[in-house]
N, C-alpha and C positions, 0 to 999 in steps of 0.2 A: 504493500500500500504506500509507504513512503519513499517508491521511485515513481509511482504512477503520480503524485500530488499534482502536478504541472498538468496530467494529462485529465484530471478532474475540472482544475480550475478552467482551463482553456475550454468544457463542453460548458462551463457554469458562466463563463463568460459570453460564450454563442448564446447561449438560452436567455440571458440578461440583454442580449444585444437584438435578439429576435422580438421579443416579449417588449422591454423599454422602447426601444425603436421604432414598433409599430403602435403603440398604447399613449407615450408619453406624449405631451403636446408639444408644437414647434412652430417656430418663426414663419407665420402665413405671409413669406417675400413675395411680391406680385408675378415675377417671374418663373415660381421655381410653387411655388403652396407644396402639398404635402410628398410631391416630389422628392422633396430637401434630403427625406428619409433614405433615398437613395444614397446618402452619405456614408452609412454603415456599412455598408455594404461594398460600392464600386471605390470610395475613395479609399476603405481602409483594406482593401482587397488589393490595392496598388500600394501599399504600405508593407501589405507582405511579404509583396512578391519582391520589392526591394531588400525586405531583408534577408529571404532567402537566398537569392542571387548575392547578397554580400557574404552570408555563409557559403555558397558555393563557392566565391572568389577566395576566401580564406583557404579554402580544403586544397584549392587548385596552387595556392601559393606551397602552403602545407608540404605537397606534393614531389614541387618541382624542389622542394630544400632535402626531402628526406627522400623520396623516389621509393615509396611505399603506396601502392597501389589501392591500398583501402583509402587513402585520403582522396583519390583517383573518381573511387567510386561514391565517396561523398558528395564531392564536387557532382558528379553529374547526375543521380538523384534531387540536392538538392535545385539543381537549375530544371530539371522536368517538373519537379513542382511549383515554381517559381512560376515558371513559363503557363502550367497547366490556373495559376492565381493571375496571372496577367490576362489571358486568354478570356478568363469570369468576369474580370476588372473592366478589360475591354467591351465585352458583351453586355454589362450591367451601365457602361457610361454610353454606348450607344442608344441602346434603350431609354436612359438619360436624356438625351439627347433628341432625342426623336418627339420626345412630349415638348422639353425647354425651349430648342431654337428652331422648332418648323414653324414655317409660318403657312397659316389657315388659307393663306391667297394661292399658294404653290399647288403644283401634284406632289403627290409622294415622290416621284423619279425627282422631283427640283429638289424637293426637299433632302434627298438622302445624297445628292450631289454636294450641297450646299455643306452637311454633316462631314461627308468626306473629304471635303478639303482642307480642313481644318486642322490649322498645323499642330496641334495637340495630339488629335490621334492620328496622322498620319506619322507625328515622331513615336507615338507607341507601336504603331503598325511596325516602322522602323526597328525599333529595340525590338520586337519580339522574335522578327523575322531575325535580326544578329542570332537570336539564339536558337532557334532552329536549323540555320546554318552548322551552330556549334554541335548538335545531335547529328547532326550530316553528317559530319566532319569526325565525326568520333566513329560512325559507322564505315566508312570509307576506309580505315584504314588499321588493316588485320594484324598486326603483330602489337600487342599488347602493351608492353614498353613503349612503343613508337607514338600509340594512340593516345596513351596517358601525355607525355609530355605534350604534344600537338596541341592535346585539345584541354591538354591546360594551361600554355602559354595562349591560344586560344580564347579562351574565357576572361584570361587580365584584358583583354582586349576588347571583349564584347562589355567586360563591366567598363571600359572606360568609355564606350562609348553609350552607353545607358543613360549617364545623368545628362550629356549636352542632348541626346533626343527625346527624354520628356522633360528636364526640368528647365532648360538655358533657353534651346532654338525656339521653344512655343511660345517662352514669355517675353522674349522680343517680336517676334511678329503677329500681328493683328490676327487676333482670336476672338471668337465666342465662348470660349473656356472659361468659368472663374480662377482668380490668378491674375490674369492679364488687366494692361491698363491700373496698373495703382490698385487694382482690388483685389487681396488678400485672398485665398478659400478658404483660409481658416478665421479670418479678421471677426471676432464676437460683433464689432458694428453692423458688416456690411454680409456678411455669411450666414454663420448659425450662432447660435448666444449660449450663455454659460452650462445651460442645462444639456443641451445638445453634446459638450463637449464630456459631459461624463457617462456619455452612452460610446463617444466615438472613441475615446482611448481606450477603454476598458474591450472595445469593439476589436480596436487595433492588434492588443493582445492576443485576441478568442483566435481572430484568423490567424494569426503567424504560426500558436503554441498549434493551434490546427494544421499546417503546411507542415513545420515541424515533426508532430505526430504520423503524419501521413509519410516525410520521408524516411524517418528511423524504423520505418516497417518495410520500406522500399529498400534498403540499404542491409536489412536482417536478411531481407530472401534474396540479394545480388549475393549475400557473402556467404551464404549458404551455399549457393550454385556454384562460387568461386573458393571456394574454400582450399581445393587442394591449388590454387594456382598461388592461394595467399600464404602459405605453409611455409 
């Protein structure tokens, strides 16, 4: 019981974040009304995935100092989950998006055009795609020592290109995203207010220790199947 703690708290905190989230009241913003709630969810769902992709880049550094193959397979577990929270992220800010910045005079096809251009998600589009690359790239190439290294010098390289394509290029050029223009996503003025924000950290948590739990089960059965190679 007292290894499992973290993996209690992280469902106790899903269940608090589904439950408060949907129940508690919130900032009826003209543009956004009970949308906003959407915050739980797709904003801290890209909060995850960032932290997983930095624990994959740690395991990947890990790696290339010790050239111990289980840190190998950390690394890229943790980036399939990463990727598999960005993928949700992505899908839940479209969805987002589709309600927030359509405009009722367009067709749908204007409208989801209009959604696509937008340099927010097209730098997510961006990063996701680096790292499906980097599962390519790990598949492509059969001799196991060679793979590791590759596609762990690999990954320094997708994580460094991660923060200029969501968090730099989008907030320089003109967006519909909140962020952009001097408006904060997180600003209690102009975003969500105080209450909001103790559904959305605690949220933070639920999903990560979640991506977490999901990859330390993904990484028991790699190391099971690879067990005589790790010997």
């Amino acid at each position: 019981m007292h290894r499992s703690w973290w993996k209690i708290l992280g469902v106790g905190l899903l269940v608090y974040t589904f439950s408060a989230g949907l129940l508690l009241n919130v900032p009826q913003l003209p543009a956004l009304q009970e949308t906003i709630r959407n915050l739980y969810f797709h904003v801290c769902m890209w909060f995850a995935m960032m932290i997983l992709f930095t624990i994959s880049v740690v395991n990947a550094i890990r790696y290339l100092r010790s050239f111990k193959l289980k840190y190998d397979i950390y690394a890229r577990q943790y980036a399939v989950v990463g990727i598999v929270f960005g993928l949700l992220g992505y899908g839940t800010g479209a969805i987002w998006a589709s309600f927030t910045w359509a405009d009722p005079n367009n067709s749908i096809i204007d409208n989801f055009k209009t959604i696509a251009r937008d340099p927010k998600l097209i730098g997510a589009a961006i990063a996701l795609l680096v790292y499906f690359a980097y599962l390519i790239l790990r598949d492509s190439v059969q001799d196991t020592d060679k793979k590791a290294r590759v596609s762990s010098v690999y990954n320094i390289f997708a994580y460094a290109l991660l923060f200029p394509s969501i968090w730099i290029l989008p907030r320089i050029l003109p967006s519909l995203h909140p962020g952009n223009e001097d408006n904060p996503a997180l600003d209690v003025k102009n975003d969500i207010s105080g209450s909001m924000r103790m559904v959305f950290y605690p949220a933070v948590i639920g999903w990560t220790l979640l991506g977490v739990w999901i990859t330390t089960l993904k990484i028991r059965t790699t190391l099971l199947k690879e067990k005589s190679m790790l010997s």
